[in-house]
mmCIF file of the C-alpha atoms, coordinates in Angstrom:
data_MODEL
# 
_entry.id   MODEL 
# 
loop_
_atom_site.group_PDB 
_atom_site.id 
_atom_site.type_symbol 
_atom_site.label_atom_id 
_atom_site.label_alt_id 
_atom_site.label_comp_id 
_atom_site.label_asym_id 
_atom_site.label_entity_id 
_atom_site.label_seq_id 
_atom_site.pdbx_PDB_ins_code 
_atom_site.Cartn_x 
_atom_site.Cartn_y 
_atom_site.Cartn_z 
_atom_site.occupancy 
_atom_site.B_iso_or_equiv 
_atom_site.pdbx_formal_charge 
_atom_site.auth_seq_id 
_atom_site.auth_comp_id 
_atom_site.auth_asym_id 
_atom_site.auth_atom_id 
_atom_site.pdbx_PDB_model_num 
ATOM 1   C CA . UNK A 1 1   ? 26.189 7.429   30.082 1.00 0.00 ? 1   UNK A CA 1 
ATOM 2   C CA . UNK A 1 2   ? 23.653 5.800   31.299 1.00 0.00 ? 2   UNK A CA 1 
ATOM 3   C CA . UNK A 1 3   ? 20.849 7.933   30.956 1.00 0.00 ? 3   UNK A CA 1 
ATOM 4   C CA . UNK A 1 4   ? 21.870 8.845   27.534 1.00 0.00 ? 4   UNK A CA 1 
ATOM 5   C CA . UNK A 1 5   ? 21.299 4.725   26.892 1.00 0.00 ? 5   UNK A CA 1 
ATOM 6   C CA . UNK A 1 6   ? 18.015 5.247   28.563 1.00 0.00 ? 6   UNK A CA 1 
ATOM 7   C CA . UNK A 1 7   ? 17.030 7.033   26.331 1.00 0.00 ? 7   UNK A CA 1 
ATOM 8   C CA . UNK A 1 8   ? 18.370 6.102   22.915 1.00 0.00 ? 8   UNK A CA 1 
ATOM 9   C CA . UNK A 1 9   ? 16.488 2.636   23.806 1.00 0.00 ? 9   UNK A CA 1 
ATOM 10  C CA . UNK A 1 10  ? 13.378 5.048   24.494 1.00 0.00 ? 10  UNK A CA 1 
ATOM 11  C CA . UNK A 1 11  ? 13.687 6.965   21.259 1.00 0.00 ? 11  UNK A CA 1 
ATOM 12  C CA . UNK A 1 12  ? 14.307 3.264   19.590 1.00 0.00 ? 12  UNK A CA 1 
ATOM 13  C CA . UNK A 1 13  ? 11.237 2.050   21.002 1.00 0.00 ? 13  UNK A CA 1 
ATOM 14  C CA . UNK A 1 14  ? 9.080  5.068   20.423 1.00 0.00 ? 14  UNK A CA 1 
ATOM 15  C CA . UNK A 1 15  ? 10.135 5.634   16.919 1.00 0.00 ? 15  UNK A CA 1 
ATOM 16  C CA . UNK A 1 16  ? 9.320  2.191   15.630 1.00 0.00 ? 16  UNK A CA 1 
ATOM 17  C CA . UNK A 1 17  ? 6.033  2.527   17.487 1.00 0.00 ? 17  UNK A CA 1 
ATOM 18  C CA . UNK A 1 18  ? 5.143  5.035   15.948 1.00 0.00 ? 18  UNK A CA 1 
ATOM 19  C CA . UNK A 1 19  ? 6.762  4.037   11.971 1.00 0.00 ? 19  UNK A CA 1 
ATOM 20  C CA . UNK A 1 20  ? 4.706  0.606   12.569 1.00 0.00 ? 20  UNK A CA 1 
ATOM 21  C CA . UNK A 1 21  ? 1.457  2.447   13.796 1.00 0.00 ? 21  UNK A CA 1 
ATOM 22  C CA . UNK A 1 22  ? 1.253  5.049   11.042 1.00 0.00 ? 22  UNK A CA 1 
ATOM 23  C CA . UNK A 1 23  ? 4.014  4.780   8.046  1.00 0.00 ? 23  UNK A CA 1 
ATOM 24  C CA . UNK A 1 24  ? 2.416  2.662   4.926  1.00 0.00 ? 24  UNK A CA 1 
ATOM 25  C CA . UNK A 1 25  ? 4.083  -0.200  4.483  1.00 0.00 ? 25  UNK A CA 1 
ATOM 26  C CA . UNK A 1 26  ? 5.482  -0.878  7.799  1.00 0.00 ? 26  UNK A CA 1 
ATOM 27  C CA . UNK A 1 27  ? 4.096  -4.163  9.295  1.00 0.00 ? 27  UNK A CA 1 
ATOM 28  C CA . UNK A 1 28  ? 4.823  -6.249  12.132 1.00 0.00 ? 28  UNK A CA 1 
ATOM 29  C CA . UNK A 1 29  ? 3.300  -9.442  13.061 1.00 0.00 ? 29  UNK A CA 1 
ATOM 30  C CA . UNK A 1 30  ? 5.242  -9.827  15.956 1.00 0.00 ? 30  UNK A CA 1 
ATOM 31  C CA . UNK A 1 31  ? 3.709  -9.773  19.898 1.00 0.00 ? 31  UNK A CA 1 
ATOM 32  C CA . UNK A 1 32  ? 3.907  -5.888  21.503 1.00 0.00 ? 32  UNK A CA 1 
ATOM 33  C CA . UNK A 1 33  ? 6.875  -7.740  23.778 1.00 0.00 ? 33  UNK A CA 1 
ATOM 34  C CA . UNK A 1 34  ? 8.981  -8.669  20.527 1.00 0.00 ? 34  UNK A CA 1 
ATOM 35  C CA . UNK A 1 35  ? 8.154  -4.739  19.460 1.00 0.00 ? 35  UNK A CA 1 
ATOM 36  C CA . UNK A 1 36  ? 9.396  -3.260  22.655 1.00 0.00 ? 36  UNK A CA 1 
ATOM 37  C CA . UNK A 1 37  ? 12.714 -5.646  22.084 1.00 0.00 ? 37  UNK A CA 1 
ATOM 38  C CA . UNK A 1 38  ? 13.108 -4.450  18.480 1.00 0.00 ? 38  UNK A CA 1 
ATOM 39  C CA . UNK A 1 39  ? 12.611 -0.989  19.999 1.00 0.00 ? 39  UNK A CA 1 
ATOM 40  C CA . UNK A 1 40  ? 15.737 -2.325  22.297 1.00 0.00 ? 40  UNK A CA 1 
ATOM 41  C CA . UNK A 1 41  ? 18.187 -3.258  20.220 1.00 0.00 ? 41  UNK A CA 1 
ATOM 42  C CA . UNK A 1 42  ? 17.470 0.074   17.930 1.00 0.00 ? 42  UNK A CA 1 
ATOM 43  C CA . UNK A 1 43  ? 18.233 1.944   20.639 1.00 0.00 ? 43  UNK A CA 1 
ATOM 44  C CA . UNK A 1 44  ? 21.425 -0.014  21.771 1.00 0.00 ? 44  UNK A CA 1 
ATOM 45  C CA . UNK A 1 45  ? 22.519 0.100   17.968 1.00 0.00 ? 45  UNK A CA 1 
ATOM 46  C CA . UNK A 1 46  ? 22.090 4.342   18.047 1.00 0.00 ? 46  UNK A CA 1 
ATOM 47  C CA . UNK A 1 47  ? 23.589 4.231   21.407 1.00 0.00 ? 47  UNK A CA 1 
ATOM 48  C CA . UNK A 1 48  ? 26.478 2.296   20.868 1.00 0.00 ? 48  UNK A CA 1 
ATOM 49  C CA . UNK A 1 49  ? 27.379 0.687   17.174 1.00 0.00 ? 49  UNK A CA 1 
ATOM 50  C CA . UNK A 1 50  ? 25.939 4.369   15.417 1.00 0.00 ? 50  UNK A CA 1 
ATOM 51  C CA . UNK A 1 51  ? 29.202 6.910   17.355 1.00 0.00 ? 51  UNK A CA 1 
ATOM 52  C CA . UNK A 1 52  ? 31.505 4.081   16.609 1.00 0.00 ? 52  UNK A CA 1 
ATOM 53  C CA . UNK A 1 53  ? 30.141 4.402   13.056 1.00 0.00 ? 53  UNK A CA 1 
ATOM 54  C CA . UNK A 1 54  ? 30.456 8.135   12.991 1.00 0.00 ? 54  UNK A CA 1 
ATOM 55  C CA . UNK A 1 55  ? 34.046 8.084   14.150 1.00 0.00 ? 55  UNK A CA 1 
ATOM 56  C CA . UNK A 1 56  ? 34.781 5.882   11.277 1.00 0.00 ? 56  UNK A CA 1 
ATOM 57  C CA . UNK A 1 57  ? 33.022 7.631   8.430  1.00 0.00 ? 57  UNK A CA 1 
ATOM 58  C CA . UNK A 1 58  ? 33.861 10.980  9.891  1.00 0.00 ? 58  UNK A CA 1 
ATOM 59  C CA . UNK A 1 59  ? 36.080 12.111  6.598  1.00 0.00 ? 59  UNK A CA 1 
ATOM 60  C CA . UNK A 1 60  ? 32.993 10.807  4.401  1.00 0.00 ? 60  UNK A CA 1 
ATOM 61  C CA . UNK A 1 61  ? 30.890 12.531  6.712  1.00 0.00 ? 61  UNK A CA 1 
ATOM 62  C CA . UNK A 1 62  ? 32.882 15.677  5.893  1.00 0.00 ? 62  UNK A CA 1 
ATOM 63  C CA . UNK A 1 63  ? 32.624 15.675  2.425  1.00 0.00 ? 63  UNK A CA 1 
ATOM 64  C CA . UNK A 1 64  ? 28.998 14.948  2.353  1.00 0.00 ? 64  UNK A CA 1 
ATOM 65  C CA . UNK A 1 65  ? 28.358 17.677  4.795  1.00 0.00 ? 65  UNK A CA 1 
ATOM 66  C CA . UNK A 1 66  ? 26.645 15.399  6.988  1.00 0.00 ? 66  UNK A CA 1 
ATOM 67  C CA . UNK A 1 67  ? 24.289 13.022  4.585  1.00 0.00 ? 67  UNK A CA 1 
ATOM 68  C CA . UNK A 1 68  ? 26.525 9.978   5.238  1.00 0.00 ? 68  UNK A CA 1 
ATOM 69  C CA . UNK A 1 69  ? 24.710 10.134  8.519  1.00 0.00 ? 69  UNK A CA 1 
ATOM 70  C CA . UNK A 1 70  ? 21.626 9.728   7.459  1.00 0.00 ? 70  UNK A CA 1 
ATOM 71  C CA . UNK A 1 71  ? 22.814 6.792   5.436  1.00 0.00 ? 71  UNK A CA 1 
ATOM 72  C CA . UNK A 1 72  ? 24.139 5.032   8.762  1.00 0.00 ? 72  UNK A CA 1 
ATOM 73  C CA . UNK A 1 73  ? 20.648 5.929   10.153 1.00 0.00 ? 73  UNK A CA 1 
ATOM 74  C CA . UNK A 1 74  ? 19.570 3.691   7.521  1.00 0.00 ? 74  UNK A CA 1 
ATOM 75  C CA . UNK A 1 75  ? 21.873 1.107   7.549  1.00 0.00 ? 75  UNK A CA 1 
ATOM 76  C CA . UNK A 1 76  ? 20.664 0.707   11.277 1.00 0.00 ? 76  UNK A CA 1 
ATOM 77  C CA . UNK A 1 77  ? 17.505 0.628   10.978 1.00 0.00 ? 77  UNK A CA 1 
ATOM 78  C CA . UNK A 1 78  ? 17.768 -2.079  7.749  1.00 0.00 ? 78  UNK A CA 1 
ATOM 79  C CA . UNK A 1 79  ? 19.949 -4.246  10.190 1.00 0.00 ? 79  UNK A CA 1 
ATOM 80  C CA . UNK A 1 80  ? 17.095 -4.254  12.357 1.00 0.00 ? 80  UNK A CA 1 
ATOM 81  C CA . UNK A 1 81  ? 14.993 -5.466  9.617  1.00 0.00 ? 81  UNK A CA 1 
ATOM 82  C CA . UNK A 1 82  ? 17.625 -8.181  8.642  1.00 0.00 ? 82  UNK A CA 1 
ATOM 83  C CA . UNK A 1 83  ? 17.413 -9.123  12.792 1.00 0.00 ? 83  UNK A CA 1 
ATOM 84  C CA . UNK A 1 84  ? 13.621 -9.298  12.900 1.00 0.00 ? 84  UNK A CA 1 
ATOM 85  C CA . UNK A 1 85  ? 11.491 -10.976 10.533 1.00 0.00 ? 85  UNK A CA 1 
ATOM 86  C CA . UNK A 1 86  ? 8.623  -9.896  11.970 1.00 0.00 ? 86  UNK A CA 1 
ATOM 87  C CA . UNK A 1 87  ? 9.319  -6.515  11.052 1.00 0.00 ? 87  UNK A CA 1 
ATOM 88  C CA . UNK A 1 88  ? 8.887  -5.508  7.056  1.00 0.00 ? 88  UNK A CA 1 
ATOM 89  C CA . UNK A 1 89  ? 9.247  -2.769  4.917  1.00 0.00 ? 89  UNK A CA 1 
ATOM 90  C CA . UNK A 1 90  ? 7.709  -1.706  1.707  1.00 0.00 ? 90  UNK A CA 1 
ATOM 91  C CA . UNK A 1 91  ? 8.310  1.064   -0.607 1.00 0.00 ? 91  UNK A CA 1 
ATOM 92  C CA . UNK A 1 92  ? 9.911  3.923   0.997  1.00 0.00 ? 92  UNK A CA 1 
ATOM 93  C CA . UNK A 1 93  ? 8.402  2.737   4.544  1.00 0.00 ? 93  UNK A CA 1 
ATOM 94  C CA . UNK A 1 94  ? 12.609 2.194   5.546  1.00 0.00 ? 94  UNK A CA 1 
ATOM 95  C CA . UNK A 1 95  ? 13.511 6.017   4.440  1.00 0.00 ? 95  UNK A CA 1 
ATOM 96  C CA . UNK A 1 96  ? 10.292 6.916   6.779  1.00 0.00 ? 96  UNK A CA 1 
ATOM 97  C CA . UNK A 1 97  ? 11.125 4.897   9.564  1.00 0.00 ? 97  UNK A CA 1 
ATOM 98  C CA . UNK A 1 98  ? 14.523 6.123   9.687  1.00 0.00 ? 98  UNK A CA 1 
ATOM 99  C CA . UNK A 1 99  ? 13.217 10.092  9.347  1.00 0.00 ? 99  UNK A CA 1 
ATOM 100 C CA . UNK A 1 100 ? 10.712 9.401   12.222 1.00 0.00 ? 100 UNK A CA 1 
ATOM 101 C CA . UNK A 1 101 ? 13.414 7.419   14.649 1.00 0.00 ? 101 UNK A CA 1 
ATOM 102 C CA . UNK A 1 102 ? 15.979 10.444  13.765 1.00 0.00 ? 102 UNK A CA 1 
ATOM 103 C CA . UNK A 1 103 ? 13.035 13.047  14.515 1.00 0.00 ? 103 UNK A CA 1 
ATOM 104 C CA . UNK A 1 104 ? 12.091 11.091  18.267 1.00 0.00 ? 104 UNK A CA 1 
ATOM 105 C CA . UNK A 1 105 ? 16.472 11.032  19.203 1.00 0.00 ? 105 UNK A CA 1 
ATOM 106 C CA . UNK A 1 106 ? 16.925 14.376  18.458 1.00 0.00 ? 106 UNK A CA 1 
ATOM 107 C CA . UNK A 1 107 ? 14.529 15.920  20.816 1.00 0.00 ? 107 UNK A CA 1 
ATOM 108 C CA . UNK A 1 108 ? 15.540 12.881  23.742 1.00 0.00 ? 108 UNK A CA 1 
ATOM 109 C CA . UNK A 1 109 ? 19.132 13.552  23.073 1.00 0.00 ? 109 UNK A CA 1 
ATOM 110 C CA . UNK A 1 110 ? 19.044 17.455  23.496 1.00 0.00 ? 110 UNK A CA 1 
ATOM 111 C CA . UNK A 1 111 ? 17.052 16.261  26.904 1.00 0.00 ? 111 UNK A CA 1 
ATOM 112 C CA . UNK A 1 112 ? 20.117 14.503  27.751 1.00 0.00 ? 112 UNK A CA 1 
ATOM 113 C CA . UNK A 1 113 ? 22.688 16.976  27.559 1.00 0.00 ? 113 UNK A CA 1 
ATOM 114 C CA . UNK A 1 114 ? 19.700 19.732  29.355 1.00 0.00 ? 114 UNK A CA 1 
ATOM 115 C CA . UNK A 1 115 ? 19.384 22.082  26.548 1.00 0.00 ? 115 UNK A CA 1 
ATOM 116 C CA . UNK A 1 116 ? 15.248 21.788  26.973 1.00 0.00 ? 116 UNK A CA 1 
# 
């Protein structure tokens, strides 16, 4: 449990790092410490608020085969927006983000369970 928090905060932190370093339209003019905590409480929010969400939407989840998910993704990462003012998105820099956050978990979380 733990490690799998480990590194949903790592995934957090690495995939806004990387949406605010190379994604048009991403900006933060926070400090690198207020980055690393936004990183933080992405992570906590995929590690613990996004399976509580899944288990909720799980018949919508169903009959979308699966795209509701994404949508939670992006609910998550919006709420971090809403959290941080520091952090803003324009265009379609929130459907990035959430693509490249989603494509830095998946790779961690298949670490976790040791299928690399």
């Amino acid at each position: 449990m733990i490690q799998a928090l480990l590194l949903h905060i790592l995934a957090g932190i690495a995939g806004l790092w990387i949406a605010v370093r190379f994604v048009e339209g991403v900006e933060f003019s926070g400090s690198p410490a207020l980055l690393l905590l936004s990183g933080l409480i992405l992570g906590i929010l995929n590690a613990i608020v996004k399976p509580l969400l899944n288990l909720i939407t799980s018949p919508i989840r169903i009959l979308t085969l699966g795209l509701s998910g994404f949508i939670i993704n992006l609910l998550l990462v919006w709420a971090l927006d809403l959290l941080f003012p520091e952090l803003q998105f324009a265009g379609f820099a929130l459907l990035w983000t959430t693509l490249i956050v989603w494509a830095t978990t998946i790779p961690l979380s298949l670490l976790s369970r040791g299928r690399i």
